[in-house]
C-alpha angles and dihedrals in degrees: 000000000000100000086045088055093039086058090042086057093041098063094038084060089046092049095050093046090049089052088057122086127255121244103264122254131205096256115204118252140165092233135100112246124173110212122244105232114219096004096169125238101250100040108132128243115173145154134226113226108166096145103055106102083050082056105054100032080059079061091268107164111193105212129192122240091282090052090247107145110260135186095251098221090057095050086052090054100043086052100062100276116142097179143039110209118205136187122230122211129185105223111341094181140088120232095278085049097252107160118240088224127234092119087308093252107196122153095280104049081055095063098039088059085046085056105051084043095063092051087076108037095264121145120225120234101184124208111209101195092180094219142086087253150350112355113186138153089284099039128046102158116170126231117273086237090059103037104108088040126137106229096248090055089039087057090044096057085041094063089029085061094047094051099048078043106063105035087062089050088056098056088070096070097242113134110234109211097168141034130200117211101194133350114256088325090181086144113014157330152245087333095327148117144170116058097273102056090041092044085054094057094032082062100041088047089045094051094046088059088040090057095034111045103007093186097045105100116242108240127193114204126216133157138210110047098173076093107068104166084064095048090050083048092054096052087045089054094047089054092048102050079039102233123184119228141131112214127035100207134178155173132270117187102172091203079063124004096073126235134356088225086063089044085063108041093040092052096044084052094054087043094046086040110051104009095256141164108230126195130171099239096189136025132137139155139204129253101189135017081225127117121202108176095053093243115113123253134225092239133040133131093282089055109118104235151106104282116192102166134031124261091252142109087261095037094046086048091047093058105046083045091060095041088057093044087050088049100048090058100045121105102271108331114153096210151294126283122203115221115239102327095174098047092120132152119297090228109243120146093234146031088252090052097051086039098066094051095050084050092045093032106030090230091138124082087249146003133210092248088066088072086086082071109018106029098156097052124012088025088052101042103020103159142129129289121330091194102050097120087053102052117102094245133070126236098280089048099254114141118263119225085246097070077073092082103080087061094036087058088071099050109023115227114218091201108168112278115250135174105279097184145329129233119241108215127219123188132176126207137159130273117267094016124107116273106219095200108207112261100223145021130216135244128217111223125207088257098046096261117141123217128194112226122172115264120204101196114214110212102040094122090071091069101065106100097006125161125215106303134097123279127204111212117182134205126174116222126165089359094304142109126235125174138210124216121203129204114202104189131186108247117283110233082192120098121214090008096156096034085236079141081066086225130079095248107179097000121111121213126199117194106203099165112038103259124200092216139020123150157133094269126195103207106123090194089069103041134091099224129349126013096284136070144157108270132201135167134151128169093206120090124257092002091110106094134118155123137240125200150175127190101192125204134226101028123170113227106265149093117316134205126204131191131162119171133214150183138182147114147221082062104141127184090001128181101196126163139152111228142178126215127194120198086002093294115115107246104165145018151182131217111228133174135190117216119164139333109311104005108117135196130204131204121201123190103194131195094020090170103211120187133180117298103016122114116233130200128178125185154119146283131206133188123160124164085204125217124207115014097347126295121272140189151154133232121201148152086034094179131183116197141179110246099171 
């Protein structure tokens, strides 16, 4: 009996050493890492993948870098990952218990994630959304089960939930260091806005883990710190209200969420400020423009947004690695977490085919069940991934060389520096004026570097006498072929038709609902073209609605065209059309609609026939009843040209 407990002991001993992760070692890879100097021992670095039992119940299989199948928790740990993050919904679910998609993340998924995570040594940082689906700056949509709640019930479920969640997470043996009280809850949550609602549920959220899981840290979650007065604002409301966390964490999205130098600065204030923990929640970067489930993705080489690295392994690697450096010397911050990287294709051969599983599986971001909650957004626009091109793992699962770096981080690897990539050039220019084609292109080095080399573009003489149309010019450099395109545009009568002024110069803005704003806005990742656009955005409903006009001077008889473009979401019920007036009478329109980020809409009012003397106006006008937090938008490239 002895021997036989002594063997018992002995495998359990066995078991528990196996779960546990292996000192890193420098692996050897073919791509340039700089080391990060002092990163401390217990700096996170974790991954959110919410979506993986969607995924393989879709027939994902995770492979090492041989392509051999692996269990992909323990490829994450193996490669330097200390936490699995996870997303909590309330009932993501319709009445027949179709899931709404996104990886259908209910309570239990969540601690079957924290289980398999264990396994293999991984801590659980959970993310409580309070909502039946996706809640983002722009959405914070209360559960079905809470919507006619009084906000001290509402507080009361909310802690209640938390509570009866965890707990169940803990019973699969996963250790919960963070908890997350709210998902970037800039303006809201679970169904409310204003400080003193949000600080209630941000409290009632904040004891339930304190009771629950004592030794979990209390994280509040905000995006967007490119804008650093707000996030100063934010830490100044939670003391107020006297709230009690422990970490103020946020997003960084490089394509959006502005420099790494005001990351830095803006979260050491907060820490120095207020005596806060800080930790970068979200990050995450492409490494192709390439999409492989034929479903778009959020971001591709006609996304309109800062790029500083290229979209590709080593541009991808270049880019976690600086957001951990910037981390790592930031007051206080615990680490850096990358958002869904293994979040890949399920595989089908066709966009039916892939359709079917993220209906049946919930693997893609929505589904079209999820209409009964969300009709406006995910019932409109259900489909696959839209990250698949910045996960760590190609298309067939297999691990890509840049999941290395949060090992390579550690160590540093001076692999010799290559071309990574090379930038393609566009320029637009009016018709009949000198083109000055850039003389050179640069190069992107492994190490982010860029070099100038001369370029000799092949094709130029097709632009002497031109007319409008776009033109493809070509240079070789480094063995590799880059091209230029040329616009060649009629004039614009218009003045200031991109706000590159940054003010609104000639044009005229009337506000007819009481928006909150409404402003000549420098952001280049949400333009069209350019740093600057015209911005809105109101939570109220109905108080988006105005118009935007230009009368411009000095114009020849003759046949106009007008465009304007525009994107935006949570509009709503809108009413948007571009128009032209002459003599202050409306002769034409154009019907025009904002959807989503990105995706932009242009209107275009043809055959507007001008003569001598008549006074010509061309705008827009916007009306938008709003849903969610408030709808929002930006205008931008409005043009008048001369057609005939």
């Amino acid at each position: 009996m002895k021997r036989l407990i002594a063997l018992v002991l002995a495998l359990a001993l066995l078991a528990g050493c196996s779960a546990q992760p292996s000192p890193l070692t420098k692996p050897d890879s073919f791509l340039y890492v700089e080391q990060v100097e002092n990163l401390p021992e217990d700096f996170i670095l974790g991954m959110d993948v919410s979506s993986v039992l969607a995924e393989e119940a879709s027939g994902v299989v995770y492979r090492d870098f041989d392509g051999k199948e692996q269990d992909l928790f323990r490829l994450l740990s193996e490669n330097g990952l200390t936490h699995i993050r996870v997303r909590v919904w309330n009932e993501p679910y319709d009445e027949n218990g179709n899931g709404f998609g996104g990886g259908n993340n209910d309570v239990e998924k969540a601690a079957e994630i924290g289980k398999r995570a264990a396994k293999y040594g991984l801590k659980l940082i959970v993310d409580f959304h309070y909502s039946d689906f996706w809640a983002d700056p722009g959405k914070q949509q209360a559960p079905r089960a809470w919507e006619d709640l009084a906000i001290e019930d509402k507080a009361a479920a909310l802690h209640d939930f938390t509570v009866q969640a965890l707990q169940t997470i803990q019973k699969s043996g996963t250790e919960i260091d963070m908890v997350s009280v709210g998902n970037e809850t800039n303006n809201g949550l679970a169904g409310e806005t204003g400080w003193y609602a949000m600080s209630k549920l941000f409290s009632a959220g904040s004891a339930a883990v304190r009771e629950t899981c004592p030794k979990a840290k209390v994280a509040l979650h905000f995006a967007n710190p490119e804008n650093s007065s707000a996030y100063m604002d934010y830490a100044k409301q939670l003391k107020v209200y006297d709230v009690d966390y422990d970490v103020f964490a946020t997003s960084y999205y490089p394509y959006w969420h502005g420099t790494l130098e005001n990351l830095q600065k803006t979260l050491s204030r907060i820490a120095e400020g207020y005596d806060k923990k800080t930790f970068v929640m979200e990050t995450s970067y492409a490494n192709t423009p390439e999409d492989t489930d034929f479903s778009g993705n959020t971001i591709s080489d006609e996304s309109a947004v800062t790029k500083d690295y290229p979209y590709t392994m080593q541009g991808q690697t270049n880019c976690v690695r600086n957001v951990i450096a910037t981390a790592a010397q930031t007051t206080n911050c615990l680490g850096v977490c990358y958002w869904e990287g293994a979040w890949i294709t399920v595989g089908g051969s066709s966009y039916e085919e892939n359709q079917k599983l993220w209906e049946q599986y919930g693997s893609g971001w929505a589904s079209s069940y999820a209409a009964v909650y969300d009709p406006e957004d995910a019932g409109k626009w259900y489909g696959g991934s839209a990250v698949d091109n910045q996960c760590f793992f190609g298309p067939d699962g297999t691990a890509l060389e840049s999941l290395k770096v949060f090992r390579l981080v550690r160590f540093g690897n001076e692999a010799e520096l290559k071309v990574d990539d090379v930038n393609n050039l566009f320029l637009q220019a009016e018709v009949g004026q000198p083109v000055a084609l850039p003389e050179t292109v640069d190069v992107i080095m492994s190490d982010n570097s860029a070099k100038a080399v001369p370029a000799n573009w092949i094709g130029a003489e097709q632009l002497s006498g031109a007319g409008p149309g776009s033109y493809v010019l070509s240079t070789e450099v480094e063995g590799r072929e880059v091209s230029c395109t040329v616009q060649l545009i009629a004039p614009n009568m218009l003045e200031n038709g991109s706000f590159e002024s940054g003010e609104l110069g000639p044009w005229t803005v009337e506000d007819l609902g009481g928006a909150e704003q409404l402003y000549v806005e420098q952001k280049q990742s949400d333009s069209l073209s350019g740093e600057w656009h015209m911005h809105f955005w109101s939570a109220a409903k109905n108080s988006v609605e105005f118009t935007m006009e230009q009368t411009p001077s000095e114009l020849s008889d003759g046949v106009y065209r007008f465009s304007v473009s525009i994107m935006g979401g949570d509009g709503g019920e809108t009413e948007i059309y571009a128009y032209a007036k002459l003599d202050g009478e409306l002769v034409a329109t154009a019907p025009m609609e904002i959807t989503s980020y990105g995706s932009w809409d242009t209107g275009v009012v043809d055959g507007i026939e001008y003569h001598a003397g008549q006074t010509l106006t061309v705008g827009i006008y916007v009306k938008c009843a709003g849903v969610g937090n408030g709808a929002w938008g930006k205008i931008d490239d409005a043009a008048l040209n001369a057609v005939g």
